[in-house]
C-alpha positions in Angstrom: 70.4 -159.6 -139.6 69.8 -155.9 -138.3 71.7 -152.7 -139.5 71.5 -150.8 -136.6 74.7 -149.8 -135.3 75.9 -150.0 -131.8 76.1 -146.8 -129.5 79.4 -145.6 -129.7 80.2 -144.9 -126.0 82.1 -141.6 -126.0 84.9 -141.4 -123.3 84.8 -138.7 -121.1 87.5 -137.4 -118.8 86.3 -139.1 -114.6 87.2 -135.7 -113.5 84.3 -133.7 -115.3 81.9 -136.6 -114.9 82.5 -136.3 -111.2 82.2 -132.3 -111.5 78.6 -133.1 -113.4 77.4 -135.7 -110.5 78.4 -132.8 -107.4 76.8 -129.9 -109.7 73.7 -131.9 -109.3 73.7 -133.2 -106.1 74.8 -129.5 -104.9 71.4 -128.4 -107.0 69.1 -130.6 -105.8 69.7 -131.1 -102.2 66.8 -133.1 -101.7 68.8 -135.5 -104.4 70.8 -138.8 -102.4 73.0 -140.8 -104.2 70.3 -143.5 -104.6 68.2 -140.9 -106.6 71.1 -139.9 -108.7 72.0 -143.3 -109.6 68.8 -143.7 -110.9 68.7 -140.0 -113.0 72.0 -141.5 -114.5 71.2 -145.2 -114.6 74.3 -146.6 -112.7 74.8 -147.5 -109.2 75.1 -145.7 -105.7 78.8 -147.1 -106.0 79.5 -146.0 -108.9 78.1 -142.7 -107.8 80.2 -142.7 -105.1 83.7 -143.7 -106.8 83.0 -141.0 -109.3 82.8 -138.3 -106.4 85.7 -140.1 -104.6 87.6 -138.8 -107.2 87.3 -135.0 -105.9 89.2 -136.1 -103.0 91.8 -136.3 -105.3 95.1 -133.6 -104.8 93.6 -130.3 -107.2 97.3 -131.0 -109.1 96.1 -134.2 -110.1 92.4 -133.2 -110.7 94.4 -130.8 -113.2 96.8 -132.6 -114.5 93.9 -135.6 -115.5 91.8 -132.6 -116.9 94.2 -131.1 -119.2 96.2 -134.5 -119.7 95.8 -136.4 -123.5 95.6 -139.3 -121.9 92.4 -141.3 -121.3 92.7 -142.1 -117.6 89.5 -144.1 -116.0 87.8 -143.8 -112.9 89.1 -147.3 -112.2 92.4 -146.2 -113.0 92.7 -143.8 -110.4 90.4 -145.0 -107.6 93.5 -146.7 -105.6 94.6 -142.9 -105.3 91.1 -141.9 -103.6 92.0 -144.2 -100.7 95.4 -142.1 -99.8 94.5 -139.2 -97.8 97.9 -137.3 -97.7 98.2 -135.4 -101.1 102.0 -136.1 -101.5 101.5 -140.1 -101.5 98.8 -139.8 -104.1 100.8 -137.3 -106.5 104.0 -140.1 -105.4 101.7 -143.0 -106.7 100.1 -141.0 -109.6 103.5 -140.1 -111.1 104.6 -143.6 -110.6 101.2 -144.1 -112.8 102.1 -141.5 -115.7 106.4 -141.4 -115.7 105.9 -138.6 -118.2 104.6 -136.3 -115.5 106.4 -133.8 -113.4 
């Protein structure tokens, strides 16, 4: 029996991960998505939800930064697909009733 202990995998808010993954694409130029899938050992999808999420309305962006609440990627990817700001701020304060 071993007595190393599991990684903890620290939660961190989508928003800034996105932020992180467009500061380095933004730097490196010569960087696709393939290549920074492989810098952070995750997919081109994943790569690409996580920058879907700057589409979001800035309100949002915002609100998710400063919120206490852990909200995931997955969580708010079905807002990514709405273009028109007012349906996704509709749909995300459907998601989070203690929201203004």
């Amino acid at each position: 029996m071993s007595n190393d202990i599991p990684p903890v995998k620290v939660k961190t808010n989508p928003i800034i991960e996105a932020k992180k993954i467009e500061t380095l694409i933004t730097k490196n130029t010569d960087f696709s998505k393939v290549r920074i899938a492989r810098k952070l050992r995750t997919s081109r999808a994943r790569v690409t939800q996580m920058l879907n999420l700057l589409k979001l309305d800035p309100l949002i962006q915002e609100q998710v930064l400063l919120s206490k609440d852990a909200y995931t990627e997955r969580q708010l990817r079905p807002l990514t697909r709405l273009k028109c700001f007012e349906k996704q701020r509709q749909l995300f304060n459907n998601m989070c009733p203690a929201c203004p």
